[in-house]
GUBA-585346 format. One record per residue: residue number from 1; z, y, x of N, C-alpha, C, O in turn. Coordinates in steps of 0.2 Angstrom, whole numbers, plus 5000, padded with zeros to 4 digits. Layout:
<nodes>
node fiti->NUM n.w->Z n.v->Y n.u->X ca.w->Z ca.v->Y ca.u->X c.w->Z c.v->Y c.u->X o.w->Z o.v->Y o.u->X
...
</nodes>
This chain:
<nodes>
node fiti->1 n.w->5000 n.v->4994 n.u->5004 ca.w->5000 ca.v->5000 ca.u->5000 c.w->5000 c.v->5006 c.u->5004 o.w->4996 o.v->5011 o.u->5002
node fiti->2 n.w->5003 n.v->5007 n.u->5010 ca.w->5004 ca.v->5012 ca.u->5013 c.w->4997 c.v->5015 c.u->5018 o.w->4995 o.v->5021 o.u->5019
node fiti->3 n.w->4995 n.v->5008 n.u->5020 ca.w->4989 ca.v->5007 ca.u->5023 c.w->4983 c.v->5011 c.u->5020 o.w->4978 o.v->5013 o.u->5023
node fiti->4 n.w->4985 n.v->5010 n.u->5014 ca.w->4978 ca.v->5011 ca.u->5009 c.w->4978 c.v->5018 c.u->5008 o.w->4973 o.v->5021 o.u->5007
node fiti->5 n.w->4983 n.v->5020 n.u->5006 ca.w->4986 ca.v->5029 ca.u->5004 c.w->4986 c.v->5033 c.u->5011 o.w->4988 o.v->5039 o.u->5012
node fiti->6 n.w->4984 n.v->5029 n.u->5016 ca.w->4988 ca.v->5037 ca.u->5022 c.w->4981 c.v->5041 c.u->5023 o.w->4981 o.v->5047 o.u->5025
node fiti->7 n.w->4975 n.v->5036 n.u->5023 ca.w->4971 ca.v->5044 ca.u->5024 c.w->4970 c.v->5047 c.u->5018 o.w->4967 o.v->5053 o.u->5020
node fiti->8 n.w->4971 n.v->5046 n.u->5010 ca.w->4974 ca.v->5049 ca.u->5006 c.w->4978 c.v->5055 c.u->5007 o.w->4976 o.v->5060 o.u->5004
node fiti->9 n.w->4983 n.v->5056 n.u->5010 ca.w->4989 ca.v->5058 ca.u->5013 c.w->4986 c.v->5061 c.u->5019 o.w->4987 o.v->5067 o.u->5020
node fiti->10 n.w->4983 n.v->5058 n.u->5024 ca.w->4980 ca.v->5064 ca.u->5026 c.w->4976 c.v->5068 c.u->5025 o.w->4976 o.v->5073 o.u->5030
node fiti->11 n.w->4971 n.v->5069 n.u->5020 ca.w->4968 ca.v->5074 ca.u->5019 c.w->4972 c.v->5078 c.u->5013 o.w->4970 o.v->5084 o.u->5012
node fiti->12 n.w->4978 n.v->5076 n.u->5011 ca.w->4984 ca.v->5082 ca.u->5007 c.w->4987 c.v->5086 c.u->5014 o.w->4989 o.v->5092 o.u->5014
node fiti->13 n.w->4986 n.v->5084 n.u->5017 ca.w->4994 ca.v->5086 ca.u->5020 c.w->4991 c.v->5095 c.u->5022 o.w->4995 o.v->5098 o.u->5025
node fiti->14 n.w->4988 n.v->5096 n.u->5021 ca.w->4987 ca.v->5107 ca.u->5020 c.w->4989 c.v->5108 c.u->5015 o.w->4994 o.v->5112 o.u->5014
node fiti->15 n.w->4986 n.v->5105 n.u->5009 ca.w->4986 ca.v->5106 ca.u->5003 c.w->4994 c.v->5106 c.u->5000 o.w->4995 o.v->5110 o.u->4996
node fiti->16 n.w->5000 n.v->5103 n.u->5001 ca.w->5008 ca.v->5102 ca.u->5000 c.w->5011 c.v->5103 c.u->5007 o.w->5010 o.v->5101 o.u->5013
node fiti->17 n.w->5015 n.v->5107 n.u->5004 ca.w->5020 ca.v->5110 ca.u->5012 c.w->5023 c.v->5102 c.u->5014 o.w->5022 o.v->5096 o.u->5011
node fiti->18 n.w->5026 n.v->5103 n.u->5018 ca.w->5030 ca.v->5097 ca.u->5023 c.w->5034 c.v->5095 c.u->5019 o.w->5035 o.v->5089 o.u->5019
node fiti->19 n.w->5038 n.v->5097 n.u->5014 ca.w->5044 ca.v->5094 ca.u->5010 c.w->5041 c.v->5088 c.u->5006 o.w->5044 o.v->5082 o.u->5005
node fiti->20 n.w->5037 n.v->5091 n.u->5003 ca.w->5032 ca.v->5086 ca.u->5000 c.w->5033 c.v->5079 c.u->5003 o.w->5036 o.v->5074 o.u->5001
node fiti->21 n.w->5027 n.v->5080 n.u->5010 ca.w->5027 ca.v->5074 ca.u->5014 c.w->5033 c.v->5069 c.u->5014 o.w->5033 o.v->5063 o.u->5012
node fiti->22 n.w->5038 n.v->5072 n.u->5016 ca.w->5044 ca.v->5070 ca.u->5019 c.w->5046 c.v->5067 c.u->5013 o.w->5046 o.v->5061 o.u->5013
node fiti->23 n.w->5048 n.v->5068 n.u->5009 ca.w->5050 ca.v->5066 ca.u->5002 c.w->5047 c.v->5059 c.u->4998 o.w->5049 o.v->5054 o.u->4995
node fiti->24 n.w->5038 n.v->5060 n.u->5001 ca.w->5035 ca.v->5055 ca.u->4999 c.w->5036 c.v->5046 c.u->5004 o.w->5035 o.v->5041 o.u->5002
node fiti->25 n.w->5037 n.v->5050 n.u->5010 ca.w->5036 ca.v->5043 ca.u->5015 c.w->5044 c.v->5043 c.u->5015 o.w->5046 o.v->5037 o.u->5017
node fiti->26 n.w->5048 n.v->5047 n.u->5013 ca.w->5054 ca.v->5043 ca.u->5017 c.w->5057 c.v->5039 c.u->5009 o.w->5061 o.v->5034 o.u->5009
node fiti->27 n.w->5054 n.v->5041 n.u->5003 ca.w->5057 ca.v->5036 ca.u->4996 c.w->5051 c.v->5031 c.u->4996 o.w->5053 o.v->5026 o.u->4993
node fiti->28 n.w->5044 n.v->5031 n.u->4998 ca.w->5040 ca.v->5026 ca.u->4998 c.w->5044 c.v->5017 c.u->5000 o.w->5042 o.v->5013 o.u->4997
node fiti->29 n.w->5047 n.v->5016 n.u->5006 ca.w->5051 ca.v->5010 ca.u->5007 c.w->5056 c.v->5009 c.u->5001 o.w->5056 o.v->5005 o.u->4996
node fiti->30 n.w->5059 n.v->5013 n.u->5002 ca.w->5066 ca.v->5010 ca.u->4997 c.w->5063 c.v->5009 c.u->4988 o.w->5066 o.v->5006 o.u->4984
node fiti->31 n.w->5059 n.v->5011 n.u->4988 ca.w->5055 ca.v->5011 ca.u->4979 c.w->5052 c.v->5004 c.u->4981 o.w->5053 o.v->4999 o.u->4976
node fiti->32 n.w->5048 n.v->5002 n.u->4985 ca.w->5045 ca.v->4996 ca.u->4985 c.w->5050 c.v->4991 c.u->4984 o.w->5049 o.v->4987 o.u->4979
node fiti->33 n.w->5058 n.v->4991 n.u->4989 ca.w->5060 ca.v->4987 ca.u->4989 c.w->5064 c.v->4986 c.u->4982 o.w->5064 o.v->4981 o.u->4978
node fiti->34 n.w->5068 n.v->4992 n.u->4980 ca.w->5067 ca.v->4991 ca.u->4974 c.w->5064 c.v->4988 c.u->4967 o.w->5068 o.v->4985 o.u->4963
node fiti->35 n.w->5057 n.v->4989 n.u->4967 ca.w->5050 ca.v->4985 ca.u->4964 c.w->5052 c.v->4977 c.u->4964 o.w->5053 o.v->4973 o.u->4959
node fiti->36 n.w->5052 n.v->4977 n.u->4971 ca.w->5052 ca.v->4968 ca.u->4973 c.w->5058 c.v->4967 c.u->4973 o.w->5058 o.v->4962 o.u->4977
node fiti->37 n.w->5063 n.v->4969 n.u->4972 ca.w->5069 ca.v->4967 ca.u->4969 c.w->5069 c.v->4965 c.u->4963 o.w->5072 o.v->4959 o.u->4962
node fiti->38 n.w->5067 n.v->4968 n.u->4959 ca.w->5067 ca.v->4968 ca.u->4952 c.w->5062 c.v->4965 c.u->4947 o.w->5063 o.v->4964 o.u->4941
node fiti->39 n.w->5056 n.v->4964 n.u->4951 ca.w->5050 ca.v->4960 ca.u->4950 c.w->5054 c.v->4953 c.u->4952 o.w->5053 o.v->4949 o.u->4947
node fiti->40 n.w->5057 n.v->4950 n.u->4957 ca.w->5061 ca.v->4944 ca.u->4959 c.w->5065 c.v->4942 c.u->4954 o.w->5066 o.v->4936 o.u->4955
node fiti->41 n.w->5069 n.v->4946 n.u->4948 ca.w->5074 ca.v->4946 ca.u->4945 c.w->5071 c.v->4943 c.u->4939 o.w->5073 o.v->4938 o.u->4937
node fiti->42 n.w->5066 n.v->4945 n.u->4936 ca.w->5065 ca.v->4944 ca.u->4930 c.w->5059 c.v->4938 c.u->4930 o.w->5057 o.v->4936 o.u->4925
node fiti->43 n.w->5057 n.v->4936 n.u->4937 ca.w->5053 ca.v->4929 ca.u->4937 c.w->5059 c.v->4924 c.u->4938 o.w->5057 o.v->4918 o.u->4936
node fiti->44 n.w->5065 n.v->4926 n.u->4939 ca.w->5071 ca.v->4919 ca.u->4939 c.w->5073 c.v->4919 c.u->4933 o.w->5075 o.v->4914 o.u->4932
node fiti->45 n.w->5073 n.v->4922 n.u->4929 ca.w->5076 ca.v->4919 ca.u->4922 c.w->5069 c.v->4917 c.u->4918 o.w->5070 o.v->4915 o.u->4912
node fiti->46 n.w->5061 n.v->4916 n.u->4919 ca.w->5060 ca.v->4916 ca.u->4917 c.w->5059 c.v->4907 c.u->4916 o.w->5056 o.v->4904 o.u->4912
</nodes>
């Protein structure tokens, strides 16, 4: 996922200031784990 969005993300990075960036790469890990956290949860009860 990350692979596929960064030159996405490079041709933003003029267009949103820096907080932007930062905000997006440093919550982008912990939401996926999340995701597959919770994606793993609801295939065990099934």
């Amino acid at each position: 996922m990350v692979i596929l969005f960064l030159p996405v993300h490079y041709m933003l990075w003029r267009k949103f200031s820096i907080w932007y960036h930062l905000f997006f790469l440093i919550t982008l890990a912990p939401t996926m784990l999340i995701g597959a956290a919770l994606k793993s949860d609801t295939g065990a009860s099934s």
